[in-house]
C-alpha positions as CSV (number, residue, x, y, z in Angstrom):
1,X,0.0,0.0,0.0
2,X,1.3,3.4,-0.6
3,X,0.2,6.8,1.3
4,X,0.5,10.2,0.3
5,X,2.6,12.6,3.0
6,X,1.8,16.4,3.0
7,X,4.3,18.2,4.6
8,X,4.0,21.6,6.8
9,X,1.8,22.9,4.2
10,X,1.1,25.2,7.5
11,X,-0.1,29.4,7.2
12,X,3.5,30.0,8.9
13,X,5.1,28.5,5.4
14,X,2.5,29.2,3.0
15,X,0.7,32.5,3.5
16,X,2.2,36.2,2.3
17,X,2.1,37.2,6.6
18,X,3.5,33.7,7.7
19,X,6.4,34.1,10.3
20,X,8.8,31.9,7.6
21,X,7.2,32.1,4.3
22,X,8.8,30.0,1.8
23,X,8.0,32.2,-1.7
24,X,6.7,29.8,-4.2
25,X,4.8,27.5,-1.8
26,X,1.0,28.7,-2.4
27,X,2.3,27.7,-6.3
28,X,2.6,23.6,-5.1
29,X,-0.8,24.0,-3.6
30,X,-2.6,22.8,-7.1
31,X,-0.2,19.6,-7.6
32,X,-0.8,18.9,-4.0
33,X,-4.3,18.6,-4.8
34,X,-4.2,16.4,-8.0
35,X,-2.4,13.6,-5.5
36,X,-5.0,13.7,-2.9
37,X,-7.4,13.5,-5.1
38,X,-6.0,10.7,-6.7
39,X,-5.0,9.2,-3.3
40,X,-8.2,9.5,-2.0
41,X,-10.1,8.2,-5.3
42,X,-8.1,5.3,-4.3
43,X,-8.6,4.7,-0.8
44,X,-5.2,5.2,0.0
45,X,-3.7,7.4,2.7
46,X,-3.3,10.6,3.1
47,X,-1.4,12.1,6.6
48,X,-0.2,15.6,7.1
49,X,3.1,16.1,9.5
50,X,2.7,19.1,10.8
51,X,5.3,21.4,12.6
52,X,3.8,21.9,16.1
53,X,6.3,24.1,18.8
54,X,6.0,24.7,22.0
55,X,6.8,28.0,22.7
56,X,10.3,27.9,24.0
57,X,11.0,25.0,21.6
58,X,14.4,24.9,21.2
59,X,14.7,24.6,17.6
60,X,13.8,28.5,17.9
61,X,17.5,28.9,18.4
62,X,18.0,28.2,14.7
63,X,14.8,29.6,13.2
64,X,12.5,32.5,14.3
65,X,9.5,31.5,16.6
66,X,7.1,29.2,14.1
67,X,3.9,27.0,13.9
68,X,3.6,26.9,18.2
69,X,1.1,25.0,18.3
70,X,-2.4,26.2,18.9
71,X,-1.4,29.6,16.5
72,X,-3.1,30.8,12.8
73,X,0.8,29.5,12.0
74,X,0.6,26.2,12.4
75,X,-2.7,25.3,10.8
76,X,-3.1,23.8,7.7
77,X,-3.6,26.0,4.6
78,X,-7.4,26.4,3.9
79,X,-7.1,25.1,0.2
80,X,-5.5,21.9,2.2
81,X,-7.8,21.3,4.8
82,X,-8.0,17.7,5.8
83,X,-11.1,15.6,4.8
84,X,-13.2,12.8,7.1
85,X,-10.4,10.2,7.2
86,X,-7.1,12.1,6.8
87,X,-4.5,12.0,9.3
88,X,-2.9,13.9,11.3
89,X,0.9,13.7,12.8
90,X,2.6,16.9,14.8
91,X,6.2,16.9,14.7
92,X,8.5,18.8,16.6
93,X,11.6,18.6,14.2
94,X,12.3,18.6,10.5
95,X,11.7,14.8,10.1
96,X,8.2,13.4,10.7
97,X,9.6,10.0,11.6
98,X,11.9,11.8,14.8
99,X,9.9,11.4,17.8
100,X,6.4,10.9,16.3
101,X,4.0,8.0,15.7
102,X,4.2,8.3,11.9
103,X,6.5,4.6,12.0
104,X,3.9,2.7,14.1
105,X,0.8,4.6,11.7
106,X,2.4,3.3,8.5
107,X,3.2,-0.1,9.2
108,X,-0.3,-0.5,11.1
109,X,-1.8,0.7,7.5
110,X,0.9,-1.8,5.9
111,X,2.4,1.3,3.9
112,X,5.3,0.7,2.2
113,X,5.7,3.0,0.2
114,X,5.2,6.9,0.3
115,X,4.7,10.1,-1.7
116,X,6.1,13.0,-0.5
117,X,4.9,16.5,-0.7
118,X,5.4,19.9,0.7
119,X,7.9,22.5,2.4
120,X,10.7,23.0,2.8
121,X,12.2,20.2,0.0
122,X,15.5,21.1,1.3
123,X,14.7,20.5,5.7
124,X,11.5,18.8,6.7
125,X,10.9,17.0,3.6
126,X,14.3,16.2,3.3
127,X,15.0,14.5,6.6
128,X,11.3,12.8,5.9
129,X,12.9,11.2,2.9
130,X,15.6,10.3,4.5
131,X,14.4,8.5,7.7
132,X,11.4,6.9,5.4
133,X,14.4,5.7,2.9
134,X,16.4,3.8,5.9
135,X,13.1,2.7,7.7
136,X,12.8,0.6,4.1
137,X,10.1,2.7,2.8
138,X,9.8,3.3,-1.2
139,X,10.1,6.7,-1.6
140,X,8.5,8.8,-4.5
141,X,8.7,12.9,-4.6
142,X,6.6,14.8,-7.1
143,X,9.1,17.8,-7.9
144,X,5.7,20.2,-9.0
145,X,4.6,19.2,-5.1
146,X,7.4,20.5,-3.1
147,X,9.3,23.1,-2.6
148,X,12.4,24.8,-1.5
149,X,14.2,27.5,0.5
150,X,15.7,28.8,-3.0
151,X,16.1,27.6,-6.2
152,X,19.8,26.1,-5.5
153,X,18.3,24.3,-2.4
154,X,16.2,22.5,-4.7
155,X,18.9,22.0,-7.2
156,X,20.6,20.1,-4.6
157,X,18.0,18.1,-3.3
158,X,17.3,16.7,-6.6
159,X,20.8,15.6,-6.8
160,X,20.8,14.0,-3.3
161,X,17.6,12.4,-3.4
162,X,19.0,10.5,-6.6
163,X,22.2,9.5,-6.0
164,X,22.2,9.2,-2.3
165,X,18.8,8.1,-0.9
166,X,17.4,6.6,-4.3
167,X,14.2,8.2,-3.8
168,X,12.2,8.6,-7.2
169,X,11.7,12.2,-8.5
170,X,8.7,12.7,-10.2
């Protein structure tokens, strides 16, 4: 079974007054979209990880204060809103595997294999990839559904996810 992974497609990232807008993200929102329709068309999973601070987190030593939870910031765009049956993981880091139930969720589903979409390509998608890769997951990652800090970021990322985690670019 495969599942489709949005990640921190959250108002702090996406929208114009978001604490750590990344520019170019509201443009990913369509291709987003197309794959949970088709994911959901075919009864297969969709889960947000969502960026979810406490206030003093401190990963605010490396980034301006972002997504605490219970803010406008860290809620899911409007044109992303979960549906009846989506899931829902908070993370406190840049990988949704570190520290969350995301593991346990996908094997339960008997997932082995995941799509991954959303900000930023280059830090929480990234170390997504990554842990999914050496957890044994089949990784996909729709290049029109993610996006980076800048355009060299994203350069680079294509690069690594091909040649050192394997992951399919799509």
């Amino acid at each position: 079974m495969k599942a489709l992974l949005i990640i921190d497609m959250l108002n702090d990232f996406v929208e114009e007054n978001g604490t750590l807008k990344i520019d170019g993200a509201k443009e990913i929102i369509p291709e987003i979209k197309h794959w949970k329709e088709e994911f959901k068309k075919e009864g297969q999973p969709v889960i947000y990880l969502c960026d979810s601070h406490d206030r003093n987190d401190p990963e605010f030593r490396i980034w301006p204060r972002h997504c605490i939870e219970g803010t406008w910031g860290a809620e899911i765009v409007n044109e992303l809103k979960p549906e009846e049956g989506d899931l829902i993981i908070k993370k406190k880091t840049y990988s949704g595997f570190f520290g969350t139930e995301l593991k346990f969720t996908l094997k339960r589903l008997n997932v082995d294999t995941l799509y991954i979409t959303g900000v930023a390509m280059n830090i929480c998608v990234h170390y997504t990839a990554s842990d999914a890769v050496l957890n044994g997951f089949n990784v996909f990652v729709p290049l029109k559904g993610v996006k980076g800090l800048t355009i060299e970021d994203e350069e680079y990322m294509k690069k690594q996810f091909k040649n050192v985690l394997n992951v399919t670019l799509i």
